[in-house]
C-alpha positions in Angstrom: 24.1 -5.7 41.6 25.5 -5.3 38.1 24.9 -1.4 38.1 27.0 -1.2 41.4 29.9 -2.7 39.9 32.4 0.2 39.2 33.3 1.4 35.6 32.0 -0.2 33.2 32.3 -4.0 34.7 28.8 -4.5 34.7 28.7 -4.7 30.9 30.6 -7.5 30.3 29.2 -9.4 33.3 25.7 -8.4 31.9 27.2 -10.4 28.7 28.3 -13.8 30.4 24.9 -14.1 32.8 22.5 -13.1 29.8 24.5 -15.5 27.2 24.5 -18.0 29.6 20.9 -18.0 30.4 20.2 -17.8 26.4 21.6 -21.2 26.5 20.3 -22.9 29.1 16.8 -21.8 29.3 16.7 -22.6 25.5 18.4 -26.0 26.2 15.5 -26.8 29.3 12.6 -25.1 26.9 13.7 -27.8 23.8 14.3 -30.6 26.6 11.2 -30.3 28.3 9.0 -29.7 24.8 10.7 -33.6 23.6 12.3 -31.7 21.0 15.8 -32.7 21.8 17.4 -35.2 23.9 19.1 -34.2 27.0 22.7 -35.1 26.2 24.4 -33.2 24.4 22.5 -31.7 21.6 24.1 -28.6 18.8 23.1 -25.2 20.6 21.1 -24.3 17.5 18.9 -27.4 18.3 17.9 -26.0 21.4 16.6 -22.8 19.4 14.9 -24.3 16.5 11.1 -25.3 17.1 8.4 -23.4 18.5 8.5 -21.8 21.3 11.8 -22.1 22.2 13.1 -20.9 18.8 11.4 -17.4 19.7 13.2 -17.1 23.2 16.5 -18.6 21.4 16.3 -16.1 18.6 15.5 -13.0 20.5 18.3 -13.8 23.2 20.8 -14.2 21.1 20.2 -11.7 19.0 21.1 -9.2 22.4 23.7 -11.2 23.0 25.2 -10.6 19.9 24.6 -6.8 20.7 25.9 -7.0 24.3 28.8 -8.6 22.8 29.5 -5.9 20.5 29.2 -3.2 22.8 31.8 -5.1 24.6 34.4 -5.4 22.3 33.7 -1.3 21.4 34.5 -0.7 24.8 37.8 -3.0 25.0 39.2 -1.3 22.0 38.3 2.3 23.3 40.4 0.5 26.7 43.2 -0.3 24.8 43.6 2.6 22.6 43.4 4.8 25.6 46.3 2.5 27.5 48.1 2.6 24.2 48.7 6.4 24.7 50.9 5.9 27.6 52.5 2.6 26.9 52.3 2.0 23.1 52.1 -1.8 23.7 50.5 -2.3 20.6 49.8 -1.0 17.1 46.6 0.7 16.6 46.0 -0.6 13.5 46.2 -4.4 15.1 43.3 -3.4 18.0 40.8 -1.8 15.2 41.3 -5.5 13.0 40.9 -7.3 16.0 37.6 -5.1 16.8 36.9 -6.1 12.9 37.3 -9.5 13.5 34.9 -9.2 16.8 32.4 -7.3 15.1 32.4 -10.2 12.2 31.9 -12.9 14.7 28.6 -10.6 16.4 27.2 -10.1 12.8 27.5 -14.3 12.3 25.3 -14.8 16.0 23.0 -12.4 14.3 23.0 -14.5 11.5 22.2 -18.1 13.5 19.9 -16.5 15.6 17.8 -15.1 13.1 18.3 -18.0 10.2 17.4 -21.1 11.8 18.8 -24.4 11.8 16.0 -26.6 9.6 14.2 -23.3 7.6 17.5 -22.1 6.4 20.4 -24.0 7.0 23.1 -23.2 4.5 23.0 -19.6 5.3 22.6 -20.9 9.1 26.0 -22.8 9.2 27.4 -20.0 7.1 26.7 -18.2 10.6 27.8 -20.5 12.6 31.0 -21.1 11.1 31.7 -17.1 10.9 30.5 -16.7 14.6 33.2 -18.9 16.3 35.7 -18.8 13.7 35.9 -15.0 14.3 35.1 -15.6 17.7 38.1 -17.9 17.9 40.6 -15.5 15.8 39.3 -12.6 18.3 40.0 -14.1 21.9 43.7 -15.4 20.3 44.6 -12.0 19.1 43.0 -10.2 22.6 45.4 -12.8 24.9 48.4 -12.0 23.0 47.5 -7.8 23.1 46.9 -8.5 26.9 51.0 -10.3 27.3 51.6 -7.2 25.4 50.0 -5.0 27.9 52.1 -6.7 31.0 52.7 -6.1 33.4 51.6 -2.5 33.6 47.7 -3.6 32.5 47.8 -6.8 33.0 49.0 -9.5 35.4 50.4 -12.8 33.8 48.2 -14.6 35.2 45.6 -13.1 33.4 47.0 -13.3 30.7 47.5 -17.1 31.1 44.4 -17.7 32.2 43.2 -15.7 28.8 45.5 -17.7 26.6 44.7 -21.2 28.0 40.9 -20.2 27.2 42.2 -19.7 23.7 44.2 -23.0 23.0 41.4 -24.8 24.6 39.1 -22.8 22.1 41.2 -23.2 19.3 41.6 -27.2 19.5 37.9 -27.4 20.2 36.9 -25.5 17.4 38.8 -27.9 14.4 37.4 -30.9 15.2 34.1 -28.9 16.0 34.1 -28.0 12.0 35.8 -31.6 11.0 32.8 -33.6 12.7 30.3 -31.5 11.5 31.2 -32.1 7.5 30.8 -35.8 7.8 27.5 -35.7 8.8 25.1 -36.6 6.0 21.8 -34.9 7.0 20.2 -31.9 8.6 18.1 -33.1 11.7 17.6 -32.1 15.7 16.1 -35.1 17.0 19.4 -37.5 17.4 19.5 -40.8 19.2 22.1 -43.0 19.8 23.0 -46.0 17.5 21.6 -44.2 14.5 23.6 -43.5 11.4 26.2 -40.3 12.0 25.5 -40.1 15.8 28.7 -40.5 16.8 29.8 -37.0 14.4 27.3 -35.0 16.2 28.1 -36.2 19.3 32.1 -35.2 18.9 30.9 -32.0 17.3 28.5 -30.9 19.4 30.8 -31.3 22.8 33.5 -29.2 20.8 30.9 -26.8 19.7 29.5 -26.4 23.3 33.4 -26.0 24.6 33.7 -23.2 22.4 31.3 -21.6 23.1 31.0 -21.9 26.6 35.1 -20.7 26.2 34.0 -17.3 24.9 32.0 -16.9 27.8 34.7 -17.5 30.2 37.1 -15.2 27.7 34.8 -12.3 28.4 34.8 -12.9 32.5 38.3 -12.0 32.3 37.5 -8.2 31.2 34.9 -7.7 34.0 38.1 -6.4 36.1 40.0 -4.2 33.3 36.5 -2.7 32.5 36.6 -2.0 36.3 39.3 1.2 36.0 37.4 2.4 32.9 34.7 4.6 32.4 33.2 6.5 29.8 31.8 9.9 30.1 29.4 11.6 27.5 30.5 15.7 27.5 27.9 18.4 25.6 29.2 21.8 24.5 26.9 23.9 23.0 28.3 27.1 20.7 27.2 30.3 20.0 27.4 31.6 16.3 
């Protein structure tokens, strides 16, 4: 069904249905094992102990790459627009690729450094991947009111930029709550010392995330008018 799709839709649909199941077959895998309790544990929980941890890593990791190709394929999108319209500065879409590609090198980074083996350079990840993520869907809404209405209907666009206030205010508390807890653990339970933190954290961390998938959605129809086309030309000395 993907492959049918027209342009290049199919890739960042491939991105929200594979980065959705990464998180909830990891989340059932880590439930199901005892590993976790059901409500509301941190993502990385889900992906820390055997044999989730394998399925965690490995998913991620091509979501991280799925994402990237994504956001390649956005800014070759907007720099081709640009060429007609000059909506935006060039220079602004390659930092806000930058800032992308930052936030896909920080998955790589919690998908491959786990939570309890490694977790300073873990939550150095973490905080990279959605606080580039973050800084990337704000600075793509306000490119895509920039592109109106000739690229882009307003509704779009405000659909795009409520995704990235909700983002944004999840994301602050996300990183406050997280700093007050004391210790490095997966198996929470209510009552216990610092439960409450984790709790507030890990519902803002889910939001997040769960916001970048829902971001990405949004391009499925812009990627629909845009394809890409691989040309060979062979010369003769």
């Amino acid at each position: 069904m993907l492959c049918c799709m027209p342009g290049v839709a199919f890739v960042p649909a491939l991105l929200v249905c594979w980065s959705s199941a990464a998180f909830i077959i990891s989340y059932v895998m880590a439930v199901l094992a005892g590993h976790v309790e059901p409500f509301v544990p941190y993502i990385s929980d889900t992906g820390t102990k055997p044999p989730e941890s394998g399925v965690f890593g490995f998913m991620i990791n091509i979501s991280a790459l799925l994402a990237s190709i994504t956001m390649y394929i956005r800014y070759l999108l907007i720099e081709k627009q640009n060429e007609s319209s000059h909506f935006v500065r060039s220079s602004c879409n390659m930092f806000t690729l930058c800032v992308g590609l930052m936030g896909c090198t920080g998955m790589g980074i919690v998908a491959t450094f786990q939570e309890l083996a490694v977790p300073s350079v873990h939550d150095i990840g973490a905080l990279v991947a959605f606080g580039s993520g973050v800084v990337y869907i704000t600075l793509q809404s306000i490119i895509s009111y920039k592109s109106c209405p000739r690229w882009n209907t307003y509704f779009v666009c405000h659909i795009r930029m409520a995704i990235s206030v909700i983002s944004c205010i999840a994301f602050i508390p996300m990183i406050v709550f997280a700093s007050k807890i004391s210790m490095t653990k997966i198996d929470w339970t209510p009552g216990e010392k610092d439960y409450t933190y984790h709790f507030m954290s890990a519902i803002c961390e889910w939001t997040v995330a769960f916001g970048f998938i829902c971001f990405f959605l949004t391009f499925i129809r812009d990627f629909q008018r845009f394809s890409l086309r691989i040309s060979t030309e062979i010369y003769e000395e």
